[in-house]
N, CA, C and O atoms as CSV, one atom per row, in Angstrom:
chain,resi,resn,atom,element,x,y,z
A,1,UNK,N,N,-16.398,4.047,-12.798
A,1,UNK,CA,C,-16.210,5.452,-12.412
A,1,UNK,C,C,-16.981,5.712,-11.130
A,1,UNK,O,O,-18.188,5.579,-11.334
A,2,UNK,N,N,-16.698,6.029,-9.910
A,2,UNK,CA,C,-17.025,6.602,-9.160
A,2,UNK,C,C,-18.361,7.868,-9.592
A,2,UNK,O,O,-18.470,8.675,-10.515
A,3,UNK,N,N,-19.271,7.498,-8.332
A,3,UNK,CA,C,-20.054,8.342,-8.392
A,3,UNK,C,C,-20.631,9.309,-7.836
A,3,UNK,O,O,-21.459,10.062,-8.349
A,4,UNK,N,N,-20.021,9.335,-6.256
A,4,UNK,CA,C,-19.829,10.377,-5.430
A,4,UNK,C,C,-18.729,11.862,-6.009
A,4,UNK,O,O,-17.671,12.137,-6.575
A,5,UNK,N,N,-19.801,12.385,-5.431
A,5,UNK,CA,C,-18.152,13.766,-5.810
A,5,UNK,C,C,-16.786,13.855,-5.528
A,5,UNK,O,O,-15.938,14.426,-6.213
A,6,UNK,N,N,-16.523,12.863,-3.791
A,6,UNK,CA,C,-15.337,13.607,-3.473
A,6,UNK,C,C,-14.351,11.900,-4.358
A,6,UNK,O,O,-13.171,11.832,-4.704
A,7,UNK,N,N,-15.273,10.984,-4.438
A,7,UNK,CA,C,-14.582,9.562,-5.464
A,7,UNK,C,C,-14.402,10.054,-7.114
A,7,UNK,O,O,-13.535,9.572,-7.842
A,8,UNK,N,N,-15.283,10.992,-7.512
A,8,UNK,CA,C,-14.700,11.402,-8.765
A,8,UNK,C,C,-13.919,12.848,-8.576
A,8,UNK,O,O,-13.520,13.493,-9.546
A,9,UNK,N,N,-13.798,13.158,-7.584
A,9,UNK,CA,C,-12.650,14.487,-7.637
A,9,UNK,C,C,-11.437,13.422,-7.211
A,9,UNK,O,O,-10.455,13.571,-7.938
A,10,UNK,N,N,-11.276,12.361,-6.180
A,10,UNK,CA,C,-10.171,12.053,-6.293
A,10,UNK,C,C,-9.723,10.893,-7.646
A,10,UNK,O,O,-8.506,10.718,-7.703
A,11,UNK,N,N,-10.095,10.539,-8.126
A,11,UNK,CA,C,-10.228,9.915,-9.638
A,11,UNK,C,C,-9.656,11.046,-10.484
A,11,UNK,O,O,-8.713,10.628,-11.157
A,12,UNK,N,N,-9.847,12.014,-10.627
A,12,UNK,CA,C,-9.879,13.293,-11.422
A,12,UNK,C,C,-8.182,13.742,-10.639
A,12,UNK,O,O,-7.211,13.527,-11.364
A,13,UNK,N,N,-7.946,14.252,-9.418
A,13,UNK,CA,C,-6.670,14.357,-8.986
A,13,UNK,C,C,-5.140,13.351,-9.442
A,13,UNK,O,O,-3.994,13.578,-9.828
A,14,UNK,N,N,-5.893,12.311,-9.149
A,14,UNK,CA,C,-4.905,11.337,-9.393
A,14,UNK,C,C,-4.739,11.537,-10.616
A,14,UNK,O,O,-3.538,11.439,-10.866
A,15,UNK,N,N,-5.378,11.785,-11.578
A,15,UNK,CA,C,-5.251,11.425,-13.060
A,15,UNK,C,C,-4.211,12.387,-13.146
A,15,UNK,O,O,-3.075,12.009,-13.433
A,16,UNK,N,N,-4.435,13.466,-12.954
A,16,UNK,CA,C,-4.018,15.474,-13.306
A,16,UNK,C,C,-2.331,15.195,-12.436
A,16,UNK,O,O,-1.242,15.040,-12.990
A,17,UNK,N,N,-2.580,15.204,-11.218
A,17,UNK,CA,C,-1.226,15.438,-10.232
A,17,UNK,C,C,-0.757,14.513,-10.148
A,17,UNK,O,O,-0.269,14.440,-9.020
A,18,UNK,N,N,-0.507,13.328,-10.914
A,18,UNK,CA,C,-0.055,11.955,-10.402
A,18,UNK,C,C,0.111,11.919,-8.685
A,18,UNK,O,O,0.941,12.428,-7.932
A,19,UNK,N,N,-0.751,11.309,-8.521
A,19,UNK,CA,C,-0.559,11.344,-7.038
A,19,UNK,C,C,-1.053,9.867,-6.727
A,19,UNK,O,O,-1.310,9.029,-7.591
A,20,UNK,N,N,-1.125,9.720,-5.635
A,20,UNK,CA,C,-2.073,8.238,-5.335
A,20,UNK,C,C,-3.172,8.674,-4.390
A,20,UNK,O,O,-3.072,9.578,-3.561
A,21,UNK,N,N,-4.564,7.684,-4.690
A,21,UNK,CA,C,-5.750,7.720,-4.046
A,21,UNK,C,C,-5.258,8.527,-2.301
A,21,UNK,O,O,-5.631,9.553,-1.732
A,22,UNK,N,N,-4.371,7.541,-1.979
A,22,UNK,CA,C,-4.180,7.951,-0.490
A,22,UNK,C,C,-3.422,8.791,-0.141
A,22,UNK,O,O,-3.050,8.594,1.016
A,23,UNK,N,N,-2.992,9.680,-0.608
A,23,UNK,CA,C,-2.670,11.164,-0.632
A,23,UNK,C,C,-3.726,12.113,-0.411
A,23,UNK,O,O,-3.419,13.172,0.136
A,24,UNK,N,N,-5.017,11.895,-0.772
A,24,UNK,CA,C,-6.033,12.783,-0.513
A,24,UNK,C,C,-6.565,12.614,0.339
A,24,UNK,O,O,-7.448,11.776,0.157
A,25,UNK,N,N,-6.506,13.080,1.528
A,25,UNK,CA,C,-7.284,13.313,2.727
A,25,UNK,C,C,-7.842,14.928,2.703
A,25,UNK,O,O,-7.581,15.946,2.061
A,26,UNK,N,N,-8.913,14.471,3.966
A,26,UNK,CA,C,-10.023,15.694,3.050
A,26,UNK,C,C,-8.982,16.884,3.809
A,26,UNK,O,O,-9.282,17.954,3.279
A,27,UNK,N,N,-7.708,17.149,5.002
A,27,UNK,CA,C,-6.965,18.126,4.968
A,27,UNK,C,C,-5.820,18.604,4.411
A,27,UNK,O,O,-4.970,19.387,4.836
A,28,UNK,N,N,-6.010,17.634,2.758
A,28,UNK,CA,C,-4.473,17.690,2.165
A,28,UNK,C,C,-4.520,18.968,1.814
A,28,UNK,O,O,-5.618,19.516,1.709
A,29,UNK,N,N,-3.263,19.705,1.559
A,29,UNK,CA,C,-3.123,20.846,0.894
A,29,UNK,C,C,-2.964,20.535,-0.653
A,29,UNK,O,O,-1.986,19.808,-0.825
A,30,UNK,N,N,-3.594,20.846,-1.792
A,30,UNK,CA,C,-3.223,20.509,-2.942
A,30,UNK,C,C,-2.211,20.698,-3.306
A,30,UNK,O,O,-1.551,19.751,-3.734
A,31,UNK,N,N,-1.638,22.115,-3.279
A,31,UNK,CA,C,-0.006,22.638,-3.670
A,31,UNK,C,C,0.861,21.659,-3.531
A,31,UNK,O,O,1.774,21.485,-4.338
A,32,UNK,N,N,0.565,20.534,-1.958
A,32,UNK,CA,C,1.389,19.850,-1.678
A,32,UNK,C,C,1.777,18.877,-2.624
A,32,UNK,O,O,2.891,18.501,-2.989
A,33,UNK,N,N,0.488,18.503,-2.987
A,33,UNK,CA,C,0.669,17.464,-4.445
A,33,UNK,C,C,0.914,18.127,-6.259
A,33,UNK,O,O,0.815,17.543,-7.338
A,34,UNK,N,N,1.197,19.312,-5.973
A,34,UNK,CA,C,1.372,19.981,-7.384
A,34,UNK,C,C,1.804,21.176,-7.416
A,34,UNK,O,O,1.748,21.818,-6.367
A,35,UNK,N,N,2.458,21.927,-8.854
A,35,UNK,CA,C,2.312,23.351,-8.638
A,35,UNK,C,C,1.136,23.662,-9.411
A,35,UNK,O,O,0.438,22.982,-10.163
A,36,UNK,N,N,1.067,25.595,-8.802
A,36,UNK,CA,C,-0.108,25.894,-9.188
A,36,UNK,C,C,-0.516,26.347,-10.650
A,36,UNK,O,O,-1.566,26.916,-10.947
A,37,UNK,N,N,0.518,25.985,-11.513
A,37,UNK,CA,C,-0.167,25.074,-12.957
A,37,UNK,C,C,-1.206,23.799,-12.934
A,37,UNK,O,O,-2.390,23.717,-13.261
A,38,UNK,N,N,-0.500,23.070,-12.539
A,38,UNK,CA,C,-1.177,22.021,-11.977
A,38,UNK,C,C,-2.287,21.522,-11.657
A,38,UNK,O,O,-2.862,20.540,-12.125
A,39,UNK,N,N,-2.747,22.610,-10.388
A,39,UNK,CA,C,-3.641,23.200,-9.837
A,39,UNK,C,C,-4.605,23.843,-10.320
A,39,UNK,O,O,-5.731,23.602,-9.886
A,40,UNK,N,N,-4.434,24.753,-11.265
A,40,UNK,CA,C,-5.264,25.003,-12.237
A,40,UNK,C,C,-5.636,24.674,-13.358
A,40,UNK,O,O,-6.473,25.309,-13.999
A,41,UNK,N,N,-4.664,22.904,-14.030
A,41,UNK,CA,C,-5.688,22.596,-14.671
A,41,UNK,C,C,-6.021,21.429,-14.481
A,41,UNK,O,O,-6.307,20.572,-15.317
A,42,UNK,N,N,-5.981,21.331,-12.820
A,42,UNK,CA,C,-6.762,19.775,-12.555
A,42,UNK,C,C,-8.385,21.017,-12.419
A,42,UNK,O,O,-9.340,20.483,-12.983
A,43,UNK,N,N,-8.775,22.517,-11.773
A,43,UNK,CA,C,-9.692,22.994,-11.565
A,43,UNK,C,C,-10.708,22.822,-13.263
A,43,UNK,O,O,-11.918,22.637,-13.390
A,44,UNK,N,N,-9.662,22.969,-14.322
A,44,UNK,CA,C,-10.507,23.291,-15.382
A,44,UNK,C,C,-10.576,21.742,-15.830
A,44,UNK,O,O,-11.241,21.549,-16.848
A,45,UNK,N,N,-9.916,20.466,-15.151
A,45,UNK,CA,C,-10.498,19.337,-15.393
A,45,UNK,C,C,-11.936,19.567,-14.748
A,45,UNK,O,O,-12.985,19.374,-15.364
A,46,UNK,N,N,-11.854,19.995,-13.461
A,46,UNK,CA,C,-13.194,19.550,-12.331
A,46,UNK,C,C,-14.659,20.305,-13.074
A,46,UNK,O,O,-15.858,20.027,-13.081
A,47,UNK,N,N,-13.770,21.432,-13.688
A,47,UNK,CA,C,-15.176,22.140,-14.032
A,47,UNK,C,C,-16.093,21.313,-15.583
A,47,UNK,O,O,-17.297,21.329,-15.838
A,48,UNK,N,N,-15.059,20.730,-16.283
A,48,UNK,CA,C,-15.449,20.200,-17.535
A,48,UNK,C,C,-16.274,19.096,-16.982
A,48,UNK,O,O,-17.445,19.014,-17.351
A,49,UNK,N,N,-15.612,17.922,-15.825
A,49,UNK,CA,C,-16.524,16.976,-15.215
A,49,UNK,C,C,-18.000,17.598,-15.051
A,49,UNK,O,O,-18.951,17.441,-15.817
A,50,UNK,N,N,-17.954,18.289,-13.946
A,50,UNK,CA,C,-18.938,18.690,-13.171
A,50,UNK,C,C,-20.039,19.632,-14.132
A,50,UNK,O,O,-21.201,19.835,-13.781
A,51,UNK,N,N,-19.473,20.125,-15.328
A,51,UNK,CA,C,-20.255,21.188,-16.090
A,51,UNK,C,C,-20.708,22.362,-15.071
A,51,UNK,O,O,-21.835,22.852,-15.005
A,52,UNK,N,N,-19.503,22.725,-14.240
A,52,UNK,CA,C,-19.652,23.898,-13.681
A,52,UNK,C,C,-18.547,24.932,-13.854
A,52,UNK,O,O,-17.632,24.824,-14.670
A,53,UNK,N,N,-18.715,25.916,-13.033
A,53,UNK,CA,C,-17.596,27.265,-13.359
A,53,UNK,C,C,-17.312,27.554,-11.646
A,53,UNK,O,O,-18.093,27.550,-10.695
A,54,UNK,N,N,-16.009,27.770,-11.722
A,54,UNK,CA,C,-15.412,27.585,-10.486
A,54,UNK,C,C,-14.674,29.281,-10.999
A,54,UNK,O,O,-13.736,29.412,-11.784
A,55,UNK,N,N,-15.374,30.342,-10.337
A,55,UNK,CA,C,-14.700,31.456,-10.717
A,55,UNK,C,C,-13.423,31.626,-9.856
A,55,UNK,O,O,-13.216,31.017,-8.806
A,56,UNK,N,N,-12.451,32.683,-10.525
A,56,UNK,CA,C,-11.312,32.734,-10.097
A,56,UNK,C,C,-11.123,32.840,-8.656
A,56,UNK,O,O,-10.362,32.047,-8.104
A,57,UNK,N,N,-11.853,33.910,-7.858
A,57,UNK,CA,C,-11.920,34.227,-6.336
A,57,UNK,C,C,-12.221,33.209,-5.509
A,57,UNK,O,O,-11.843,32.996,-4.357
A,58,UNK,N,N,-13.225,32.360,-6.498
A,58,UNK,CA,C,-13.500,30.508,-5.226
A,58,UNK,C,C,-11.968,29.797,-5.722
A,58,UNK,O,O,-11.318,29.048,-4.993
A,59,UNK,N,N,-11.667,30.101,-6.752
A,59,UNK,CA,C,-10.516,29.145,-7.029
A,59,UNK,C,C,-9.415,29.601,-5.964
A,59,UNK,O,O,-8.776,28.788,-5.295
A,60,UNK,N,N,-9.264,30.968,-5.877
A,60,UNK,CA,C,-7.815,31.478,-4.811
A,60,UNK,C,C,-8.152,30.848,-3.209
A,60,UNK,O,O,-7.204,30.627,-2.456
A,61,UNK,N,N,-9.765,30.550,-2.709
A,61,UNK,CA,C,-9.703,29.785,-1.760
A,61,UNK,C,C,-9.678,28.589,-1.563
A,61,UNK,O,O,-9.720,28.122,-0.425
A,62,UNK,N,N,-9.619,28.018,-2.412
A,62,UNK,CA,C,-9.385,26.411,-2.432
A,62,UNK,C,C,-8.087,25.895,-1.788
A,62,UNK,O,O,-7.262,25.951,-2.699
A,63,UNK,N,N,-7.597,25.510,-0.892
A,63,UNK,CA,C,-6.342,25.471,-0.132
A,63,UNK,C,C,-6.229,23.656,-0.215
A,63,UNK,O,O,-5.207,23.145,-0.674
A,64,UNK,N,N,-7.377,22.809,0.274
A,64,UNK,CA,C,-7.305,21.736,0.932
A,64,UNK,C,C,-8.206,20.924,-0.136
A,64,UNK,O,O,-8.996,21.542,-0.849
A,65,UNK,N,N,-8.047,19.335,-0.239
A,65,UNK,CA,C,-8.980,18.531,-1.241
A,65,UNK,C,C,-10.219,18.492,-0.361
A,65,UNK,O,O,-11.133,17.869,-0.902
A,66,UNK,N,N,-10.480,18.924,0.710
A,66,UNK,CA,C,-11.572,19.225,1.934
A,66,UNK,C,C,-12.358,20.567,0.841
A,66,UNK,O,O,-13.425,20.308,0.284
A,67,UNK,N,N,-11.767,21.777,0.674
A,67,UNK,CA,C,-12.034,22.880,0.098
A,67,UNK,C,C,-12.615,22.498,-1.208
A,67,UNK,O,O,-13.711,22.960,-1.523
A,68,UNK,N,N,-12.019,21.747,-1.943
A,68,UNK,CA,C,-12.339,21.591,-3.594
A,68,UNK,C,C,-13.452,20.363,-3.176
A,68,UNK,O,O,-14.277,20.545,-4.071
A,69,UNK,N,N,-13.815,19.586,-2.624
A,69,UNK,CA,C,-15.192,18.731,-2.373
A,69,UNK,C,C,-16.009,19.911,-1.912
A,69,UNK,O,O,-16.790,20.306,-2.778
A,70,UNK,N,N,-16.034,20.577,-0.777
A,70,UNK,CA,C,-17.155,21.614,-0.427
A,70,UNK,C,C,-17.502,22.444,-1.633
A,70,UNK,O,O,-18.702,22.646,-1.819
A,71,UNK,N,N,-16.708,22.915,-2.412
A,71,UNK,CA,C,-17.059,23.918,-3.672
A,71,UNK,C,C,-17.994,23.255,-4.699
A,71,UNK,O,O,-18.895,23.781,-5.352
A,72,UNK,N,N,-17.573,21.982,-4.689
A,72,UNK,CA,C,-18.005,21.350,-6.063
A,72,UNK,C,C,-19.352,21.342,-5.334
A,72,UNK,O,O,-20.255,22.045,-5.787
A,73,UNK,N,N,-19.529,20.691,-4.377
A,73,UNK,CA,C,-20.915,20.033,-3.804
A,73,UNK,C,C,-21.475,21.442,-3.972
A,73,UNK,O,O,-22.282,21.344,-4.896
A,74,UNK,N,N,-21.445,23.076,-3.416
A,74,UNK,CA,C,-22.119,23.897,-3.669
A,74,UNK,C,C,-22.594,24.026,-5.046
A,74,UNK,O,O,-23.767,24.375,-5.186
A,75,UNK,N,N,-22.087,23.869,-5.790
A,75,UNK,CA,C,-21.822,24.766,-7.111
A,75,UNK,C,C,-23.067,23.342,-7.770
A,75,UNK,O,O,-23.936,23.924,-8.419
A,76,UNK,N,N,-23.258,22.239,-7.763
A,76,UNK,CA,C,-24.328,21.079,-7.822
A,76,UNK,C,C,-25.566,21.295,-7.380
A,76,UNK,O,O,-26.758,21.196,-7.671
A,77,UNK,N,N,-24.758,21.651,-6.508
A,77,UNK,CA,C,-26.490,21.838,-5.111
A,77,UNK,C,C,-27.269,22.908,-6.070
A,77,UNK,O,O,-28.376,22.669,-6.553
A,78,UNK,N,N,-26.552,24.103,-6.278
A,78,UNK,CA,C,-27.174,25.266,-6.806
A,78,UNK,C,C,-27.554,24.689,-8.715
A,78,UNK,O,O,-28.495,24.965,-9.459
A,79,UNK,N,N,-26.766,24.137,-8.843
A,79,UNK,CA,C,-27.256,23.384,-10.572
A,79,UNK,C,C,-28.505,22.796,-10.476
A,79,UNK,O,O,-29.388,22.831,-11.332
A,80,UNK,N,N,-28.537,22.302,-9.493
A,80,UNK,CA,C,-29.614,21.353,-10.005
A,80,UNK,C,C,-30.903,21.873,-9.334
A,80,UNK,O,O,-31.867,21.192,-9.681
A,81,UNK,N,N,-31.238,22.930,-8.430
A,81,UNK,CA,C,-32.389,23.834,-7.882
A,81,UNK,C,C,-32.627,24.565,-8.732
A,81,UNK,O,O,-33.803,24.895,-8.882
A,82,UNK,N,N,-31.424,25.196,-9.771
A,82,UNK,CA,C,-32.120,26.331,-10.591
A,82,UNK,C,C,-32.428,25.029,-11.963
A,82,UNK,O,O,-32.572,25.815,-12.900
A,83,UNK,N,N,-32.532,24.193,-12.339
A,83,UNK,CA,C,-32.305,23.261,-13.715
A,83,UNK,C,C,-32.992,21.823,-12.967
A,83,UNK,O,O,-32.272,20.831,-13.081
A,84,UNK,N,N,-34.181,21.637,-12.290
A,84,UNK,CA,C,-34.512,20.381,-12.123
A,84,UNK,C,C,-34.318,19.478,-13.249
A,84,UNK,O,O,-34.313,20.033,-14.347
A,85,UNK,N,N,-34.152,18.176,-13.231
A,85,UNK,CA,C,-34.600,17.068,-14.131
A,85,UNK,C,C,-36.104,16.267,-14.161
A,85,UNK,O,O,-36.591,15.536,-13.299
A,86,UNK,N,N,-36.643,16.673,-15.453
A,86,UNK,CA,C,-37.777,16.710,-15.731
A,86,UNK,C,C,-38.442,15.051,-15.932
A,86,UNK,O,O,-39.627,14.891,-16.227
């Protein structure tokens, strides 16, 4: 398993949108690879991975697999400042 974010978001895509690894470039449009069923539950895959919450208003900006790596990496960054590991 991949252990970078944007290697387990595309691990996580491929699985959800059947797509292939090389379809994801960081300016893909997701829609392009799915509808937005799809789309929303590869998000509630990402959030179960990540043990985060991707509220609806970050979800309506998510356009690009560029967009859904920047979100996740925030939404980490902020996990793990408020929740150090002891």
């Amino acid at each position: 398993m991949p252990t970078n974010i944007e290697g387990r978001l595309k691990k996580l895509a491929v699985d959800e949108m059947a797509c292939r690894t090389e379809d994801l470039e960081p300016e893909t449009e997701l829609i392009s690879l799915t509808d937005s069923l799809g789309l929303v539950e590869l998000l509630y895959k990402v959030e179960d991975e990540f043990g985060i919450t991707i509220p609806d208003e970050e979800a309506e900006s998510i356009q690009t697999f560029n967009d859904l790596v920047e979100i996740v990496g925030r939404k980490l960054s902020k996990t793990k400042t408020r929740y150090p590991v002891v």
